[in-house]
C-alpha positions in Angstrom: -116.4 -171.0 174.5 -119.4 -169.6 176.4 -121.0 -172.8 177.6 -123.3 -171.0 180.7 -125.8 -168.1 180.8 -127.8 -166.0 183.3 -130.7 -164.4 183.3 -132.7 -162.4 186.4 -136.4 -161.6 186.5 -137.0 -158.5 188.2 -140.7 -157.8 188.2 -142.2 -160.5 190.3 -142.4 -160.6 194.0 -140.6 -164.1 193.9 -136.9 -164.1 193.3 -136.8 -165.2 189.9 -133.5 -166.3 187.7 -132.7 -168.8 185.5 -129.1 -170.1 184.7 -128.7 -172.1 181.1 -125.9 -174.1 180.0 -124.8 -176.5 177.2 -122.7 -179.6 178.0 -119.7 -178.8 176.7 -117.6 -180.6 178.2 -113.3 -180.2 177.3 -112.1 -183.6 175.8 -115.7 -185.2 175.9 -117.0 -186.4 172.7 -120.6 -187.6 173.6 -122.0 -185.0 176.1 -120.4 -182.3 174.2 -122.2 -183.8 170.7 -125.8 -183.7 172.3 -128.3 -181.7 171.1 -129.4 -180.5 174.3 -129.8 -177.1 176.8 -130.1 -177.3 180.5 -132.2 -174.2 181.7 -132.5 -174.2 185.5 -134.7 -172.0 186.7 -134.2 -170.9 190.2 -137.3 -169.6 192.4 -136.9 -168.1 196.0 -139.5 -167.0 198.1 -138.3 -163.8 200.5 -141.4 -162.5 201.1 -143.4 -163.4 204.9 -146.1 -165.3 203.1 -146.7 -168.8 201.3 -146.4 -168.5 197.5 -147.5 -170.3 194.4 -145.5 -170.1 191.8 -145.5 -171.3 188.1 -142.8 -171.4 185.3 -143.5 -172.4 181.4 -141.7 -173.6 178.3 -142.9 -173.7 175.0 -141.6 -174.3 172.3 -142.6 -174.9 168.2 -142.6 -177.7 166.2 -140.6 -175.6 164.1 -137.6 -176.5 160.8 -134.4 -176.1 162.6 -133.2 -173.6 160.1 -135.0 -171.2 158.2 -133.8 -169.3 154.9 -131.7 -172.1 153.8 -131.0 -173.1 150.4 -132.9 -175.5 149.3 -135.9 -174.6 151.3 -136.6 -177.1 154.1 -139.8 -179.1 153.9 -140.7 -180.2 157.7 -144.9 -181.3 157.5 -146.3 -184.4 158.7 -146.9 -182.6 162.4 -147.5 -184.5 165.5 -146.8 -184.4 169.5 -147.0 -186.6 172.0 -146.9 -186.7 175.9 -144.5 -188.9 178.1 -143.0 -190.1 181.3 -140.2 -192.2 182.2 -141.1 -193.6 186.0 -137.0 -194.4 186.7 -136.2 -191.2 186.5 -138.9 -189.0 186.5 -138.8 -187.0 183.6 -141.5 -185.6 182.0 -141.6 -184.3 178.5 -143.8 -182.7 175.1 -142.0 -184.1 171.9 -142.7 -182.6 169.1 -142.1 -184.8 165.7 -142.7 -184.6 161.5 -142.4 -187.8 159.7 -143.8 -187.4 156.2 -141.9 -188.7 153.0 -141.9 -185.4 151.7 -139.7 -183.9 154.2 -136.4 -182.9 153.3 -133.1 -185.0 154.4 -132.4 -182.4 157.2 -135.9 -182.4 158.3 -136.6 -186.5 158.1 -137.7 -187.9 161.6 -137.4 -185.2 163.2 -137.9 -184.5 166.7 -138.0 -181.3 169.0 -138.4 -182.5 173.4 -138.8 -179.6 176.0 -138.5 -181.6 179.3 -138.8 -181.1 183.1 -137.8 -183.4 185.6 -139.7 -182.2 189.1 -138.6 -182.1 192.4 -140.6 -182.5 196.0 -143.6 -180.7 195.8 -143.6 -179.6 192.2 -146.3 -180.8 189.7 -145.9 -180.9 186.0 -148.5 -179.9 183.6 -148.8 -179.6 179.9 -150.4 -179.2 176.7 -149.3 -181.1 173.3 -150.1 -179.0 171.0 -151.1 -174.7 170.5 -151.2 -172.6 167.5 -147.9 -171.8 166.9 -149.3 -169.1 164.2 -150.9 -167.2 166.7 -150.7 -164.6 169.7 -149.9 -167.3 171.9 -153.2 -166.2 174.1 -154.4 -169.8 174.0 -151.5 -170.9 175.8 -150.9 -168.0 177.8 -154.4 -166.7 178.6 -155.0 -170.5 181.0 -151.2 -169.9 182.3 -151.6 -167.1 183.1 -155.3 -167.4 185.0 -154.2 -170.7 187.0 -150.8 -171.9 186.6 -151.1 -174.9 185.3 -151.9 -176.3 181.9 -154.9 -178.6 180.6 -152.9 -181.8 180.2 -154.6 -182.1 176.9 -154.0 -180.4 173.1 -155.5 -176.6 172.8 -155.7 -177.5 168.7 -155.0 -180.0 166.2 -152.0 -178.3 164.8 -149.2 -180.0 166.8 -147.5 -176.7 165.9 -146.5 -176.5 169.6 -146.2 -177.5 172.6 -146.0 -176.8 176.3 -145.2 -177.9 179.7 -145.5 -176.1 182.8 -144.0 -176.8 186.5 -145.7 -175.7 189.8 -144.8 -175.5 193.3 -145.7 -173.7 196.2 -142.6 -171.7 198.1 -142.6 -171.2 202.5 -141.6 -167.7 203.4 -137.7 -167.8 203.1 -138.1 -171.1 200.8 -135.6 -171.8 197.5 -136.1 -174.5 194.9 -134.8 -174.6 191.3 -136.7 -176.1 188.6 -134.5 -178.4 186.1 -135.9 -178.2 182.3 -134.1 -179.4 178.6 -134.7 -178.7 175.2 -133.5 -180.9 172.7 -133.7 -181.8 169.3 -133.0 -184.7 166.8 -132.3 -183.4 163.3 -129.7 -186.4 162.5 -128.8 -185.8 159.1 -127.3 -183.0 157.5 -127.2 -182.1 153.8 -125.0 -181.0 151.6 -124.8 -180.5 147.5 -128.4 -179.7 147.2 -129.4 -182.4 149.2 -127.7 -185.2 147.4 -124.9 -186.0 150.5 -126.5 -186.4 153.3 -124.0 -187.6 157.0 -125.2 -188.3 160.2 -124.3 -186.2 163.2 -121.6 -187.3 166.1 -124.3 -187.6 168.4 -126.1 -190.2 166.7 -123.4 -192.5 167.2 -124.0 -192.9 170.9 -127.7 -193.4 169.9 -127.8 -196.3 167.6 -126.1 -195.5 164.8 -123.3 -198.0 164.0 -120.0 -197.1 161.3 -117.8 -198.6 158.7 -114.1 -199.1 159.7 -113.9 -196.3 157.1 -116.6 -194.6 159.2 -119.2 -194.3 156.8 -122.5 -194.6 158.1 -124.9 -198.3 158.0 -127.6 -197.3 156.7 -130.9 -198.0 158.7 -128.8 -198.5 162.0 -130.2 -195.3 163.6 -133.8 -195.5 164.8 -134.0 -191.7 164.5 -137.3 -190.2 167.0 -134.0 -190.0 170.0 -135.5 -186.7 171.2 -137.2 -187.7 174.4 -134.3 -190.4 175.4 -131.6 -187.5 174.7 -133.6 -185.0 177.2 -133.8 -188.0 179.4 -130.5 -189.4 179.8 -130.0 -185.2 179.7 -132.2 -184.8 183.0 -131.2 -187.9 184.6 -127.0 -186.6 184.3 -128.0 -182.9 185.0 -125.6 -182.6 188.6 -123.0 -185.1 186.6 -122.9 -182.8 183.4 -122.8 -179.7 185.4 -119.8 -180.9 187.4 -118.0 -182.3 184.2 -118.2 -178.0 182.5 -117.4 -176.7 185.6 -114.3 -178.4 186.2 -112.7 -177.4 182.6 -114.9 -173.6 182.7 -114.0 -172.3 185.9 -110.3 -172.3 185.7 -110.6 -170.1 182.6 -112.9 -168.0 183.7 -111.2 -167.2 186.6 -107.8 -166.9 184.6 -109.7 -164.3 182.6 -110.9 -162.6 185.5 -107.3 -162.4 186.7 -106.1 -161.5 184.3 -108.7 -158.8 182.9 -108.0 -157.5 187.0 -104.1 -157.2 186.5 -104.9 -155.3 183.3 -107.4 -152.7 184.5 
């Protein structure tokens, strides 16, 4: 029902503001089944000199619930960098494969993304310690920008990636990142029923005519192509929740008008 959000950033010199959206999409099975989130973050420079200007996502290699019942084992920790030359994208992905993870946690996969734009340089890390302060990631961010394009620890607890530019008086750009995640199966009766998620379906996974899943036909480790084919289809997706968003929300505004 809510498929965008806004946020401003008021205490920096540079205009600051980041819109985030899911792709939602009113009739659309497969981009509304993807594990993804577009945040665009928007940076404009209104002041009368040159600026350099940074923006970070991290994220942990983390369960993707906590507090459930059975507990969720998710060990077997690792991260990796990559780079798809068609189309740009750039990406941490963050993965546990042990056979002692849980059903829901199997394969795993957790991607934070950016695709750059002229003039904007990507930088990362593949791994921080999530059980931390977060001052060895921040503390090098914070001091330069950019990151070390190499792992602050062994933990692959966390990750990071980092986009830079530098912003002309008067000068607007928008920075285009994606999380997503690939947590395929989902459990049920103390893990003894275990289905695949929609999504999967448009990544490999292949159905009975009675649409029961064949086993071993999804490759799982679909993070980094879901962000990418995500990144890639950004203006498409965009387009595709605006057309079925905006009438209702300006219906509701309307209407919410006529009744004040």
């Amino acid at each position: 029902l809510y498929p965008f959000g806004w946020i401003s950033y008021t205490p920096f010199k540079t205009d600051v503001s980041m819109r985030f959206f899911s792709p939602i999409v009113a009739g659309e099975d497969r981009r509304t089944s993807l594990p993804v989130a577009y945040f665009d973050v928007r940076l404009a420079n209104h002041t009368g000199t040159t600026s350099d200007v940074s923006v970070m996502f991290t994220m942990p290699n983390a369960p993707e619930h906590v507090g459930r019942a059975p507990a969720t084992v998710r060990t077997g920790l690792s991260s990796h960098f990559q780079v798809d030359r068609r189309t740009g994208v750039q990406a941490v992905t963050l993965s546990a494969d042990d056979p002692s993870n849980t059903p829901d946690a199997a394969h795993s996969q957790w991607t934070i993304a950016a695709k750059p734009g002229h003039g904007q340089k990507v930088t990362y890390t593949t791994s921080w310690n999530a059980n931390g302060d977060g001052a060895d990631v921040y503390a090098p961010f914070q001091q330069s920008g950019r990151l070390n394009d190499a792992p602050l620890d062994h933990s692959a607890s966390a990750g990071a990636i980092a986009v830079s530019a530098k912003l002309r008086p008067g000068e607007v750009t928008t920075i285009p990142f994606a999380l997503s995640w690939d947590f395929p199966q989902v459990t049920f009766a103390n893990n003894n029923t275990t289905w695949m998620r929609r999504y999967t379906d448009f990544y490999g996974a292949r159905e009975t005519a009675h649409n029961d899943y064949i086993p071993g036909t999804y490759p799982f480790h679909q993070a980094f192509p879901i962000a990418d084919d995500a990144l890639a289809g950004h203006d498409a997706a965009l387009r595709a929740v605006e057309s079925w968003w905006k009438p209702i929300a300006r219906f509701a505004s309307w209407k919410n008008s006529r009744s004040a």
